[in-house]
C-alpha positions as CSV (number, residue, x, y, z in Angstrom):
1,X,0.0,0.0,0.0
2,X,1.3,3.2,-0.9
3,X,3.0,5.8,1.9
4,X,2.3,9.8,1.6
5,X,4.3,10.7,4.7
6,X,6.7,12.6,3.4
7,X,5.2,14.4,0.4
8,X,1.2,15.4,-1.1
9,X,-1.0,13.1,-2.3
10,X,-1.5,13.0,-5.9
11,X,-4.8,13.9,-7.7
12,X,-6.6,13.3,-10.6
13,X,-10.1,14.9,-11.6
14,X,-12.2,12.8,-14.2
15,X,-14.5,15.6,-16.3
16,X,-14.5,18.9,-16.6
17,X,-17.5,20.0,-16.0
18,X,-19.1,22.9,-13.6
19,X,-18.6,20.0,-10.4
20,X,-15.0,19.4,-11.5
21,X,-14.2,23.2,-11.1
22,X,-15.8,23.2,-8.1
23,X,-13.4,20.7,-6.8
24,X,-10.4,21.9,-8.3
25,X,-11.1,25.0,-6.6
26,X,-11.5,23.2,-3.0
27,X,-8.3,21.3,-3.6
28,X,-6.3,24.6,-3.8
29,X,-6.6,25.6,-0.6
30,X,-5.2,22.0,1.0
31,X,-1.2,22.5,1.3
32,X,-1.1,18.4,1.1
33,X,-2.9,17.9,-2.1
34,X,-1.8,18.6,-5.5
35,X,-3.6,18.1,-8.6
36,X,-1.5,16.9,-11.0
37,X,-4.4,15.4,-13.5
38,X,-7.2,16.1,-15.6
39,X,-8.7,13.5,-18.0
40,X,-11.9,14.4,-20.6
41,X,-13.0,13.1,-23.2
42,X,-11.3,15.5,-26.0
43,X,-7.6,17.1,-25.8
44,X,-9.4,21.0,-26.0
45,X,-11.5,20.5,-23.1
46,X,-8.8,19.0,-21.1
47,X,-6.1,21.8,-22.1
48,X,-8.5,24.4,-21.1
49,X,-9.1,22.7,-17.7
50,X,-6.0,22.3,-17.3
51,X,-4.7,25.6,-18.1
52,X,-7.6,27.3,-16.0
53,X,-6.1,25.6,-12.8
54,X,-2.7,24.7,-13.2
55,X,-2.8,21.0,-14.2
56,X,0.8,19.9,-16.0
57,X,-0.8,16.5,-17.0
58,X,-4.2,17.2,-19.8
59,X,-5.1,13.7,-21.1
60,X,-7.3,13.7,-23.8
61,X,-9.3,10.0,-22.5
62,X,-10.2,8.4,-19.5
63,X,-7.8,5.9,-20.3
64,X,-5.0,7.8,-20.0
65,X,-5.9,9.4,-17.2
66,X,-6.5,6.3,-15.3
67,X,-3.1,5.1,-16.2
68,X,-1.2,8.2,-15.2
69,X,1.4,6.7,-13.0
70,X,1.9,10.4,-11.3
71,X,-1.4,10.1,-9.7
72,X,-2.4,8.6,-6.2
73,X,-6.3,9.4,-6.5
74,X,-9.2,10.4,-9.1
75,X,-12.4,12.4,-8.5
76,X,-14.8,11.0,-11.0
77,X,-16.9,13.9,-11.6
78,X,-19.1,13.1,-14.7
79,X,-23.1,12.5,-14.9
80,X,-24.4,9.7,-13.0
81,X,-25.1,6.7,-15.7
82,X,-21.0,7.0,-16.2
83,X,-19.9,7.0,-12.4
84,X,-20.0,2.8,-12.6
85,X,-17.5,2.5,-15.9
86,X,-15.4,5.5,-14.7
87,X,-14.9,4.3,-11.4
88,X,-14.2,0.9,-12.1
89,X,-11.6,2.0,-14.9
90,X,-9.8,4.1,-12.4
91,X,-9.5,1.3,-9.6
92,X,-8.5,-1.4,-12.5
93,X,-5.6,1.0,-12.8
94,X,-4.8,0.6,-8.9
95,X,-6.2,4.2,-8.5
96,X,-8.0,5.1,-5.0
97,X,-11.5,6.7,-6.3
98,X,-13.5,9.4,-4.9
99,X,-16.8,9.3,-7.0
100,X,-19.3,12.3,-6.8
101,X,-22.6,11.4,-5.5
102,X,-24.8,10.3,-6.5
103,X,-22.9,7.0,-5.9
104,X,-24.3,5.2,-8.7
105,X,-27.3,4.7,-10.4
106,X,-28.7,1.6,-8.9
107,X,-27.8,-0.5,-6.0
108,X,-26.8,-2.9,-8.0
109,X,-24.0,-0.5,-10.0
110,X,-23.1,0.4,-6.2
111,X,-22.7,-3.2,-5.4
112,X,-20.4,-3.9,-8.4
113,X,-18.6,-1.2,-7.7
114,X,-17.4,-1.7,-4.0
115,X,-16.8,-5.0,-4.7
116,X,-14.5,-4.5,-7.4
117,X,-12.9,-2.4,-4.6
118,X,-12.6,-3.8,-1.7
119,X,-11.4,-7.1,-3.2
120,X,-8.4,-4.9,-4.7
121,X,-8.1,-3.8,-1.6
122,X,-8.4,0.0,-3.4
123,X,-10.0,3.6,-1.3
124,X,-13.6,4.5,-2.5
125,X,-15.5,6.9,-1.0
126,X,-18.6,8.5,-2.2
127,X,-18.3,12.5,-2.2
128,X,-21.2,13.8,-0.5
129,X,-19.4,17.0,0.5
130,X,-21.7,18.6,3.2
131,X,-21.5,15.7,5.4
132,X,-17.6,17.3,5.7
133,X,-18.5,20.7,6.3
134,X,-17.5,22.3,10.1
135,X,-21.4,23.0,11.1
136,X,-22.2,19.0,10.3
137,X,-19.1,17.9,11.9
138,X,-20.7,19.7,14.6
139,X,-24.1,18.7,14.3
140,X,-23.2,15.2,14.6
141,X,-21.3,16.0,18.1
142,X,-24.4,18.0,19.2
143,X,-26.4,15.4,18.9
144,X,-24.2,12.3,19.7
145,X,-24.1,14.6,23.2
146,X,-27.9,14.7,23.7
147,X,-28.3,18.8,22.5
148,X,-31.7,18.0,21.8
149,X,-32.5,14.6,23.8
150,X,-34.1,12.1,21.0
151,X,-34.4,12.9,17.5
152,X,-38.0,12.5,16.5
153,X,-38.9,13.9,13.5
154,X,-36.0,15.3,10.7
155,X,-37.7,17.6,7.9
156,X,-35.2,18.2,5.4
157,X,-35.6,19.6,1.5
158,X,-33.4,20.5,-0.8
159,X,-34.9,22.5,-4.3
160,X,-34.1,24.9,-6.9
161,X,-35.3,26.2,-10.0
162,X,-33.4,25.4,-12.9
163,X,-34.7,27.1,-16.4
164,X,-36.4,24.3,-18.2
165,X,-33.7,23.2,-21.0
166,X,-34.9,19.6,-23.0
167,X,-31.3,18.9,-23.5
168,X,-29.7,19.9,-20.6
169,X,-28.7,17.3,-18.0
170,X,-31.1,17.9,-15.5
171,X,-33.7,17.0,-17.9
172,X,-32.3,14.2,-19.7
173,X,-33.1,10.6,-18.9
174,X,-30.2,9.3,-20.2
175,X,-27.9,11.3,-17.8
176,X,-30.2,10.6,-14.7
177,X,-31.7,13.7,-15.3
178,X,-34.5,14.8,-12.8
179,X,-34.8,16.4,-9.1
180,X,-34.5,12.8,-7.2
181,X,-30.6,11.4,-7.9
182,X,-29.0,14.9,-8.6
183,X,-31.1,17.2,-5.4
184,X,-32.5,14.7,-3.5
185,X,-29.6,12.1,-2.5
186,X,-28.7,15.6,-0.6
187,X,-31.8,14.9,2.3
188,X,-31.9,11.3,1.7
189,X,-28.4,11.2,2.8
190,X,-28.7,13.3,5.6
191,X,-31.6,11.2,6.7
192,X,-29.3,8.1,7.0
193,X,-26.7,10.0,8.7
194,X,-29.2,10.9,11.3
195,X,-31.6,7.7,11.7
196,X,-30.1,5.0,9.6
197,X,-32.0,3.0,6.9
198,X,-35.4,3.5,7.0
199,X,-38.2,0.4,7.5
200,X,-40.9,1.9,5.5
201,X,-40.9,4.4,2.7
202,X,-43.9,6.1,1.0
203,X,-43.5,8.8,-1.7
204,X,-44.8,10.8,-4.2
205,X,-44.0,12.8,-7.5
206,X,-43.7,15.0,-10.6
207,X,-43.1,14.2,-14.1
208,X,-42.3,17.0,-16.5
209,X,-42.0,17.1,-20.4
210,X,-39.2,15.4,-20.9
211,X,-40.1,11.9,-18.5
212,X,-37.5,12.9,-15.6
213,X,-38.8,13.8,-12.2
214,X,-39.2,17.5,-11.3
215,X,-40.4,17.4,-7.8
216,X,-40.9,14.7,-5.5
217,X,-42.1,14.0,-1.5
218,X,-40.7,11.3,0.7
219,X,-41.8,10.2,3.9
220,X,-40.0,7.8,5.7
221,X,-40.6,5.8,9.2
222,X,-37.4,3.8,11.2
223,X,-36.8,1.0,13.2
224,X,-37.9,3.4,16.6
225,X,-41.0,5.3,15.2
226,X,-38.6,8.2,13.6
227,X,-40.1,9.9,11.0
228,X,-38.6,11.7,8.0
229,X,-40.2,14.1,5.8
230,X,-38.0,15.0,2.3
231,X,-38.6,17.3,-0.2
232,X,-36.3,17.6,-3.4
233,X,-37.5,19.8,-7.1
234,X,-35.4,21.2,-9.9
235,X,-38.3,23.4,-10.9
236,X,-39.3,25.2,-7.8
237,X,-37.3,27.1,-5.5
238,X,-37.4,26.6,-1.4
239,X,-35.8,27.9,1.1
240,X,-33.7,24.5,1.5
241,X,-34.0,23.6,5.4
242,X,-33.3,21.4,7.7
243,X,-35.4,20.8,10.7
244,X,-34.2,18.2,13.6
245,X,-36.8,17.8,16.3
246,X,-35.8,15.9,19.3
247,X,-37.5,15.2,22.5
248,X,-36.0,18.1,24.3
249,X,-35.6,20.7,21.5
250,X,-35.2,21.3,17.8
251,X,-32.3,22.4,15.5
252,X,-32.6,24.8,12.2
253,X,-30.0,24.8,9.4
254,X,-31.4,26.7,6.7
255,X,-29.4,27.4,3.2
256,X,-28.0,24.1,4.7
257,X,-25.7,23.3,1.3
258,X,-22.1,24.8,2.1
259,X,-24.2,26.2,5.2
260,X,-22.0,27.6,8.5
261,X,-24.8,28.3,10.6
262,X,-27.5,26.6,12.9
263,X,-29.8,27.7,15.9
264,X,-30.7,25.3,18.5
265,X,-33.9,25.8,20.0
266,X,-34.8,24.8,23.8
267,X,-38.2,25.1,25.5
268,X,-37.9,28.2,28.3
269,X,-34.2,29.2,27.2
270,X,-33.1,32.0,25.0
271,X,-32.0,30.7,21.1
272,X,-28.6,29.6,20.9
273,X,-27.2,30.3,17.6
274,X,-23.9,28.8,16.8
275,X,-21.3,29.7,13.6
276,X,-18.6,27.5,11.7
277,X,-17.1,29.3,9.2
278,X,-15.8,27.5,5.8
279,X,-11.7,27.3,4.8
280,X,-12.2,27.5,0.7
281,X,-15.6,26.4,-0.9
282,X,-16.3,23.8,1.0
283,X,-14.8,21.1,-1.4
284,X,-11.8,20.9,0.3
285,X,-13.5,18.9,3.1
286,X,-14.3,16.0,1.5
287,X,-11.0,15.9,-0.2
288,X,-9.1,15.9,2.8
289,X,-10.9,13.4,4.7
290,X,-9.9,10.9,1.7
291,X,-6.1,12.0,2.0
292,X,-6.9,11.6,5.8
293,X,-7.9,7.9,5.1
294,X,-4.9,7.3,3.0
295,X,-2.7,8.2,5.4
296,X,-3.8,6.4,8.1
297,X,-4.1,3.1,5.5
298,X,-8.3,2.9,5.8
299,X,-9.8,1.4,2.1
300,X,-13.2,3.8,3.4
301,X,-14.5,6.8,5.3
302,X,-16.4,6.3,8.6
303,X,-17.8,9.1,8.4
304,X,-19.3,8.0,4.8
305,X,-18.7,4.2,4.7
306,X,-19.4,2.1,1.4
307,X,-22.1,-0.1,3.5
308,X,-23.7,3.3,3.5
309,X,-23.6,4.4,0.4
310,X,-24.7,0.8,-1.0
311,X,-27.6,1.1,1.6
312,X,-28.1,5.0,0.7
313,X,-28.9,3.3,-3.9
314,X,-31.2,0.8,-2.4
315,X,-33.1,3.3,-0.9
316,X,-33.0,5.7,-3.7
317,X,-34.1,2.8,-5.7
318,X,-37.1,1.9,-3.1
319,X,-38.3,6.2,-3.8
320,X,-38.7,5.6,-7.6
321,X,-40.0,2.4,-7.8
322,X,-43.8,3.5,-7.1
323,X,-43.1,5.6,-9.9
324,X,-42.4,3.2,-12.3
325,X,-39.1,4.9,-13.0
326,X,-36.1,3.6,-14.9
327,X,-33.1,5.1,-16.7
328,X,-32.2,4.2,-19.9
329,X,-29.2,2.8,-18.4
330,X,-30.5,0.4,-16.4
C-alpha cells in the first residue's frame, strides 16, 4: 500500500464539468494535495481545464488518465449513468477513487462497484461533500451529546429552479436527469446520517415534459417510530431547510448546502445560535478526509462508509419504484 508521509497526495479529476471546477477550486486551498491530472474526453476541453487551474498532465481520455502513474487518486466527476465505468476504470488501474454522488445509479451498479474495490483492496469513497462541512461535523457532536434529547422527526428539502432546458442534464433521462438522484440524494443522505436506513418508505412525484422527475415528496418511518419528511424539485425554489426535532428541542440549518450556521432551540431558554465558518468552498473537506484515510491506511470513510452508500442506492431505488421509473441505463 502506498505511503504519503513525506510528500502530497497525488490527484486526478475525471470531467470537466461545472462540479470538476468546483473541486479543483476546493483542492487549492489544502497544502497536502496537489492536482497533477485532468482527463476528458477530448484534448481541448482538457487543455482548457487544465490551463484554468494549473494542471501539468491534460489527457485527452479516461484511459489515459487512469493510467497516469503520477497520480495517487481520481475524483470522478461526470453524470451519474458513467460513475460505474469511470470508477471501475480508475480502480482497475490501482487508482484510489472518490466518486461524486450520487454514488451510482442503482444499488446494484453500487454493489459492483465496491466489490471490485474492496477485493483490490483499493479507497472509494462517495463524495457527499456537506456531510464534511465544520457545522455537520458539529451537528453530529451536538447530537451524539444529547443537544436536543431524541431525534424524533427530521424535515429536510433540498430545491431549486433550474430554467427548463430539454437537452440539458437535468432534464435528460439518459444522464439521470430529474430532481430525485441529482437534489434529492442531498436529504436522503442526511436522513441516513441521522436515523439509519429506513423500515418503511412512502413517496410521491412529478413528471415534466421530458419523462425525468421535477419534484418529489418522501416520507420515511425507522426501526424506533422516527419519521422523516423530504422534499427535493429542480423546478421550484425553497428555502432548502433542515429541521431536527428531538424530545428536548429542535435544530434549524437553513441554506444548509455549504451552510456555517444553525440555531438550537430549547423550551424556556433564550435561542442559541452557533457559527462554523468554511476554509475554501467547502470542497476541500471532502478531499481531505480521503487524503486523511490514506494516510492512516483505511480502504473507506467512517464518516461515509461504502455499507452506506450501498444502503443510501437501495433506498434511492425503493423512492422511484412507485413511480415506475427507470433510466435508460439500467
Amino acid at each position: 500500500m502506498a505511503t504519503y508521509a513525506d510528500r502530497a497526495i497525488r490527484w486526478g479529476i475525471l470531467g470537466t464539468g461545472g462540479i470538476a471546477e468546483k473541486f479543483a477550486e476546493g483542492l487549492a486551498v489544502l497544502d497536502d494535495a496537489e492536482l497533477v491530472a485532468v482527463g476528458s474526453r477530448s484534448a481541448a476541453s482538457a487543455a482548457t481545464f487544465g490551463e484554468r487551474y494549473a494542471v501539468p498532465h491534460r489527457h485527452a481520455t479516461y484511459a489515459e488518465l487512469a493510467s497516469d502513474p503520477d497520480v495517487d487518486v481520481i475524483y470522478v466527476s461526470t453524470p451519474h449513468p458513467f460513475h460505474k465505468d469511470n470508477s471501475l476504470l480508475c480502480l482497475a488501474a490501482g487508482k484510489a477513487v472518490l466518486c461524486e454522488k450520487p454514488f451510482m445509479i442503482n444499488a446494484s451498479e453500487a454493489a459492483e462497484v465496491i466489490t471490485f474495490a474492496r477485493e483490490r483492496q483499493l479507497f472509494l469513497m462517495e463524495a457527499m461533500w456537506v456531510r464534511f462541512l465544520p457545522i455537520f461535523v458539529h451537528l453530529r457532536d451536538l447530537l451524539s451529546a444529547g443537544a436536543i434529547g431524541d431525534i424524533q422527526v427530521v424535515h429536510a428539502d433540498f430545491s431549486f429552479r433550474a430554467e427548463f432546458d430539454p437537452a440539458g442534464r437535468l432534464f435528460d433521462p439518459a444522464l439521470g436527469g430529474g430532481a430525485l438522484l441529482d437534489a434529492g440524494i442531498y436529504p436522503v443522505s442526511l436522513a441516513s446520517m441521522l436515523l439509519g436506513p429506513p423500515s418503511e418508505i412512502v413517496s410521491q412525484s412529478r413528471f415534466g415534459a421530458t419523462g425525468v422527475d421535477e419534484q418529489a415528496a418522501i416520507l420515511q418511518r425507522y426501526q424506533q417510530g422516527q419519521l422523516a419528511v423530504l422534499t427535493t424539485a429542480t423546478r421550484n425554489d425553497a428555502p432548502q431547510e433542515i429541521l431536527i426535532c428531538g424530545t428536548t428541542g429542535y435544530i434549524r440549518l437553513v441554506n444548509w448546502l455549504g451552510g456555517t450556521t444553525m440555531t438550537i432551540t430549547r423550551p424556556q431558554q433564550p435561542d442559541e445560535q452557533i457559527q462554523m465558518p468554511l476554509t475554501g468552498n467547502g470542497y476541500n473537506y471532502e478531499a481531505a478526509e480521503v487524503m486523511r484515510c490514506l494516510r492512516a491506511g483505511l480502504l473507506e470513510s467512517p464518516i461515509m462508509p461504502l455499507d452506506e452508500s450501498l444502503a443510501l442506492m437501495h433506498n434511492l431505488d425503493a423512492i422511484r419504484a412507485p413511480w415506475g421509473l427507470r433510466y435508460p441505463s439500467e
